[in-house]
N, C-alpha and C positions, 0 to 999 in steps of 0.2 A: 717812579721814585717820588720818595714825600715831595711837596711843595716847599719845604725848610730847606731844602738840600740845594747847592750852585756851586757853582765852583768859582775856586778861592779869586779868580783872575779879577774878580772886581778889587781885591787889595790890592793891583799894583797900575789901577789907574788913575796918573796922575800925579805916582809918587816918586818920577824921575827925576833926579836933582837937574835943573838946569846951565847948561856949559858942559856937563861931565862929557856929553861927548852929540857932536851935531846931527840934528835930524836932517831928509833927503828937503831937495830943494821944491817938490810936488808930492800928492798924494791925490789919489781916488778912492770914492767910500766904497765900502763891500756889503754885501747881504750878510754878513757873519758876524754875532753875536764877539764873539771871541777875537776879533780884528777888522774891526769896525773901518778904519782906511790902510792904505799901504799905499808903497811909493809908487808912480806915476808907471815908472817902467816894469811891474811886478804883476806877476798873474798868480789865478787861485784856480786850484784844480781837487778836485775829488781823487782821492785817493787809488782808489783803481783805474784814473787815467795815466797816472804815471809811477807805477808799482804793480806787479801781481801780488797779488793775497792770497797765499795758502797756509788755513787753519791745521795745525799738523795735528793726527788720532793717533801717529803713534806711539804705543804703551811699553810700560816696563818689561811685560814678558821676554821670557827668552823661547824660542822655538827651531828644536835640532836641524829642520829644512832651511833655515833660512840664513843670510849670510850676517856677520860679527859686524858689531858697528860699536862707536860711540855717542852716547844721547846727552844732548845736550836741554835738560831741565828746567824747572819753573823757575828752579832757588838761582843757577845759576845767572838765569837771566835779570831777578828783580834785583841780585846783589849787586852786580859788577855790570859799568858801564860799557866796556867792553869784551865781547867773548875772543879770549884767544888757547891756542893751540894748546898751553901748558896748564892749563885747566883738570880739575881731575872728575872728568866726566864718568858717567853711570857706563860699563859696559851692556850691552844688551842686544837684539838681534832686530835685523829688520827685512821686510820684501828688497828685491830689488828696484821695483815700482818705485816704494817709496823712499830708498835711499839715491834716489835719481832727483826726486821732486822737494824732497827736505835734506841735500845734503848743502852743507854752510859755504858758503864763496866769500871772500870780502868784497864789502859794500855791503850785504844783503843787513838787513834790519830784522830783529826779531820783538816782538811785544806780548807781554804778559794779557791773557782775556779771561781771566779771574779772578775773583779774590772774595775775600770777606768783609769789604769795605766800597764801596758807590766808589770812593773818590780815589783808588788804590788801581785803575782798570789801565791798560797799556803801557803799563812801564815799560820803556825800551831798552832795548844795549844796541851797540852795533859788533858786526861782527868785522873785525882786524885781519883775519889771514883768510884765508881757505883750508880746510881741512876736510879734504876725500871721505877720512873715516867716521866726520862726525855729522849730525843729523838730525834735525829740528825737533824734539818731543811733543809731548800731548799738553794741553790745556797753555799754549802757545799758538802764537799767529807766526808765521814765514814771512816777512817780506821783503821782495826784489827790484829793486829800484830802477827803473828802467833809464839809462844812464845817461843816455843822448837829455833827457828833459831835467833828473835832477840827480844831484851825488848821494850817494848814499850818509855818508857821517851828517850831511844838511840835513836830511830827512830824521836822522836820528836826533839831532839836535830840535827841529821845529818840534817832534811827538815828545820831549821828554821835557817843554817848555808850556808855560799855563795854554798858553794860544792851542797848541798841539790835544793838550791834555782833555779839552774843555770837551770836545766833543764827545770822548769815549765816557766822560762822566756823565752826561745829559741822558746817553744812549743807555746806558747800564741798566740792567733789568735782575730782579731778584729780591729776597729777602733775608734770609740769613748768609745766602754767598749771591754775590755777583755775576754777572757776565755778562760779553758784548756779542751779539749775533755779529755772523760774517758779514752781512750787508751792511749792520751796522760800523767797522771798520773799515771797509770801503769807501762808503758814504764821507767819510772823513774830510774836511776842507781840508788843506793845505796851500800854502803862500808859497810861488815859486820864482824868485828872482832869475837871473838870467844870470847863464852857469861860473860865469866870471865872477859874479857878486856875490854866488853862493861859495865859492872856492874860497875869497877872503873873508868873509861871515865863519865859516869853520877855520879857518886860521886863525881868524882872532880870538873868537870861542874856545878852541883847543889851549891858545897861549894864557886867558883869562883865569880858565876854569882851572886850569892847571896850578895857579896862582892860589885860589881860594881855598881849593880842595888840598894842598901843600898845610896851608894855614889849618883847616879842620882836622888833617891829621895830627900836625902838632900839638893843637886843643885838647882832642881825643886822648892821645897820649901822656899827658897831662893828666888829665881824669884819671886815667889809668896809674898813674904813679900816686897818689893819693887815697886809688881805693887800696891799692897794696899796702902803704903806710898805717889806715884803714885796719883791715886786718890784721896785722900785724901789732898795731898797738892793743888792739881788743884783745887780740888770744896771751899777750904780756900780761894785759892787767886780771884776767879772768883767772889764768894757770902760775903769774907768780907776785901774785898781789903786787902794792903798792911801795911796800918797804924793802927792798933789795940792801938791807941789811940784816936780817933775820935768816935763821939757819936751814936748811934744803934738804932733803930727802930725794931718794929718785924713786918716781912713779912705776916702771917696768911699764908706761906703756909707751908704743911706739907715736911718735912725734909730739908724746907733750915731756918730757925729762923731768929735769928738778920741779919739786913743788916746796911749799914754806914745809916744815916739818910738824906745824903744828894744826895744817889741813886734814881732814879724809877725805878718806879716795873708796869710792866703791864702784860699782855696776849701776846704771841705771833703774836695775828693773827694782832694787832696795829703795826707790827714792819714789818713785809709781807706782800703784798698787796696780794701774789700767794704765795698760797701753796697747794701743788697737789701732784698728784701719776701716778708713770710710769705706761706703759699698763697692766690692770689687765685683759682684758676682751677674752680670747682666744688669744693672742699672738703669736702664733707659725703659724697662719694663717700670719705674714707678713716675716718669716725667709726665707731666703736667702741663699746660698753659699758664697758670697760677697758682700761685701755693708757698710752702714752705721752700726757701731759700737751698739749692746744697753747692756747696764747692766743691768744683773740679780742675783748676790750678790759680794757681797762685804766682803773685809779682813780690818777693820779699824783699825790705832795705830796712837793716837796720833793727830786726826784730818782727818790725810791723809791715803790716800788709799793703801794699801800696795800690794795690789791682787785682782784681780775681775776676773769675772768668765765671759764672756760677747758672746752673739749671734750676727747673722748677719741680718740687714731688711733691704727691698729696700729701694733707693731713693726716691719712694713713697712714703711710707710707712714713711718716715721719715717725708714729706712735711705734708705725711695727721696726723702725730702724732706728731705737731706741740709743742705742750701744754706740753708732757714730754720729748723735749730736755734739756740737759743739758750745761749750759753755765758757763764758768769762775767766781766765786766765789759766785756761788748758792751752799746751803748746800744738801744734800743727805742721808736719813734715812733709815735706816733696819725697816720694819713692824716688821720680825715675828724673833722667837730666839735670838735675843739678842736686842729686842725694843728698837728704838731711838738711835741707837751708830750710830755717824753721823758724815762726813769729809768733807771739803770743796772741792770742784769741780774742779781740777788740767787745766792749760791748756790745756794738750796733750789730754782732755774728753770734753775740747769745741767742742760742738753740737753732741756729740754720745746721745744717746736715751737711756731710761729707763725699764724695767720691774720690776712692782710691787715695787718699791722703794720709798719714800716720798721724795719731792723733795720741799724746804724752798728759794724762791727766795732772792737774796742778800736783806738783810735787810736793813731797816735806822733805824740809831744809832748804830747799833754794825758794828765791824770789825768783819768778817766771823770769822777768828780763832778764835773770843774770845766767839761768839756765840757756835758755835761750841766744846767749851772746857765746856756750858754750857750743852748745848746738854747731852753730856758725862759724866755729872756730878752726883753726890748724886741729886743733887738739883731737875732735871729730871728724875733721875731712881726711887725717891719715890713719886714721881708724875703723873709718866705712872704705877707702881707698883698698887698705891690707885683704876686708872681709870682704872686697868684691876683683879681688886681682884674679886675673885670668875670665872671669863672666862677660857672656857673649854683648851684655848689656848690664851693665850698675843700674839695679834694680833692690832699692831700698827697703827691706823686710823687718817688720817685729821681733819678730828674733834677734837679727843684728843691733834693733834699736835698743832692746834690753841689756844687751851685753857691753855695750858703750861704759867706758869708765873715767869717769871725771872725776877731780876735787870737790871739795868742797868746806870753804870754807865757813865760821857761824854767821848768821843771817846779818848783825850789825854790821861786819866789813865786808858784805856782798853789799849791803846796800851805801857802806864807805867808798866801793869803787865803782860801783853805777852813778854815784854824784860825780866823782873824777871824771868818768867818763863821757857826760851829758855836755859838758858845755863842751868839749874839744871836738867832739862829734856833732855837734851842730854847728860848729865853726868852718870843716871839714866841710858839713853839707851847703851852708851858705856861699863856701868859695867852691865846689864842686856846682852848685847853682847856676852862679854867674858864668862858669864857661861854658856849660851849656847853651847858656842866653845866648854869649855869641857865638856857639856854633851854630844857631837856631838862624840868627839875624847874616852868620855869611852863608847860610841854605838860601835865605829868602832871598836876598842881597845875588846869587849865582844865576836864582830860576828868575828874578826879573829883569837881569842882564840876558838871558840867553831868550827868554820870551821877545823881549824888548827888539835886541838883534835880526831873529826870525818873524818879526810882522814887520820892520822897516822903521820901528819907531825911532830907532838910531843909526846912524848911517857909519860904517865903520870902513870901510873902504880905506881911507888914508890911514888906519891906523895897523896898516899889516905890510 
């Protein structure tokens, strides 16, 4: 790993408020970077002294000889801190070998040993029931706590805490994905109180977390009521202007109704002469180490691009793929996942290239943002909705993107309700900002209480 890279645990030493809750009456210093002392009474073990480790291989296949199970996955385990029963796991087939050796018990611990990120490696869940039918998948760690030395929900809590965490980050190996060799998880210190101390260590952990993570969803939800209002005011101002005095016509089309009557309305493809799609056709045949810029997805808020994900193709390759350059206020669409969310084309992306993206050359009659806020709106989400009902997968095509039919108003009171609309939407994002902030500060506020808990820096004993 670069030498820039650590993990985060150096921010939370230090930063415990004092009084919030008492430390043990002794401590002895450790060889570990990541828990430098712990209490007096507390011991520190390598992880394969008290756990087996087994890295699960098996895969999604289904195979006629073998018997029916449920596989429990990567996503399900980096989501959710607990795997239980009512989950909607992957069906799929396995040995009986290995539904002996990966089948789920409670207590047992499971940890993510991939990713695309150094500092993203062992994310844990714990597992809450048993479940006969279900069975640890691939590119996951198994692990069985061996119960007389430690509980299981402890162990879960010390790996999903910085202390925990520090190790499989140092260990991580790779370049554009990660991963932690088995020995490497093994190798793992961990902090083992004495089984009484860990029982209320996870009791108060359970009662805390439960607290904050109450609050985060609230936050959350929050957010959520805001981006709907969000929506909802933009596709208003976009499909029925600003004067809700002036007289309406109805559209025929399905979820935009009434328009002012003295709008038109046509198809897209009247308003584009070019509309087209980045390279779909084997792509990775023009990548590069360096070179010209191309996008292959996209983070949209708001019009603009807030993140992209982007490869590199020659200068060739760039001449000979002509047709999906991207230029200064061409619009740009997501095909698949979240169909048609679409932002205008920034300077600093003048002439970078495309993959698999819809690309809307500057229109006549709309100003890009305002097309764009159409794009984004009910008015097109129940219109690509209609033209992909029943599809194995909504899969955003040129075709459909031509036949899209919106208003349009003259360009002076497009750009009369883009000014409406600029300061309320940044209003929206400054207070959609801040809760963020704190949902950020009770994340950080959670992992240095339960870090803090599991190395002994707080002694929490009386408080369960």
């Amino acid at each position: 790993m670069p030498g820039t890279q650590k993990s985060t645990l150096d921010q939370f030493k230090g930063q415990k408020k004092e009084g919030s809750h008492p430390a043990y009456q002794e401590y002895k210093q450790t060889d570990h970077k990541c828990f430098e002392k712990i209490p007096q009474e507390w011991e520190t073990y390598k992880l394969k002294q008290i756990s087996g480790v087994f890295p699960s291989n098996v895969d999604k296949k289904e195979k006629d000889e073998e018997p029916s199970i449920r596989l429990c996955n990567y996503t399900e385990v980096y989501n959710n801190s607990e795997i239980t029963a009512d989950m909607d796991f992957m069906e799929a087939t396995a040995k009986k070998s290995e539904i002996q050796k990966f089948r789920l018990e409670k207590g047992d611990v499971i940890i993510t040993k991939d990713s695309e990120s150094w500092d993203d490696i062992g994310v844990p869940s714990y597992v809450a029931q048993t479940m006969d039918d279900v069975i640890c998948g691939y590119h996951l760690a198994h692990l069985k706590p061996y119960r007389s030395t430690i509980d299981g929900k402890y162990l879960y809590y010390f790996l999903e805490s910085e202390a925990g965490s520090y190790h499989f980050h140092i260990e991580a190996n790779g370049v554009t994905r990660y991963g932690i060799s088995t020995n490497g998880i093994k190798e793992a210190p961990v902090t083992v109180p004495p089984k009484g101390e860990q029982e209320a260590i996870v009791e108060f952990l359970d009662r805390e977390t439960k607290k904050i993570d109450h609050l985060i969803e609230k936050k959350t939800k929050l957010i959520d009521l805001i981006e709907e209002k969000r929506t909802a005011m933009i596709t208003d101002a976009v499909t029925q202007g600003l004067d809700s005095g002036v007289g309406t016509k109805s559209s025929g089309v399905p979820g935009l109704g009434e328009i002012p009557e003295d709008w038109d309305l046509a198809p897209l493809k009247y308003s584009s002469r070019n509309i087209t799609v980045g390279i779909v056709s084997k792509p990775s045949q023009y990548y590069v180490d360096d070179g010209v810029p191309a996008l292959r997805s996209l983070n949209i808020k708001e019009n603009k691009i807030v993140e992209n994900e982007f490869v590199y193709i020659s200068e060739e390759a760039n001449k000979e793929l002509k047709g999906s350059q991207l230029h200064t206020g061409d619009l740009v669409s997501v095909r698949s996942g979240d169909p048609g969310t679409t932002a205008v084309v920034p300077e600093e992306l003048d002439g970078a290239n495309c993959i698999d993206l819809i690309i809307i050359r500057k229109p006549d009659g709309y100003i890009p943002e305002f097309l764009s806020f159409l794009m984004n709106s009910e008015a097109s989400t129940s219109q690509i909705e209609a033209g992909t009902e029943g599809a194995a997968q909504q899969h955003f095509n040129v075709g459909e993107v031509k036949e899209l039919v919106f208003p349009k108003p003259d360009l002076d009171e497009q750009k009369e309700i883009l000014n409406w609309l600029s300061p309320r939407l940044k209003g929206m994002d400054e207070t959609e900002a801040k809760i963020r902030e704190g949902i950020e500060r009770l994340k950080e506020y959670r992992t240095t209480l339960i870090t803090e808990a599991v190395t002994g820096q707080i002694d929490v004993r009386g408080e369960v």
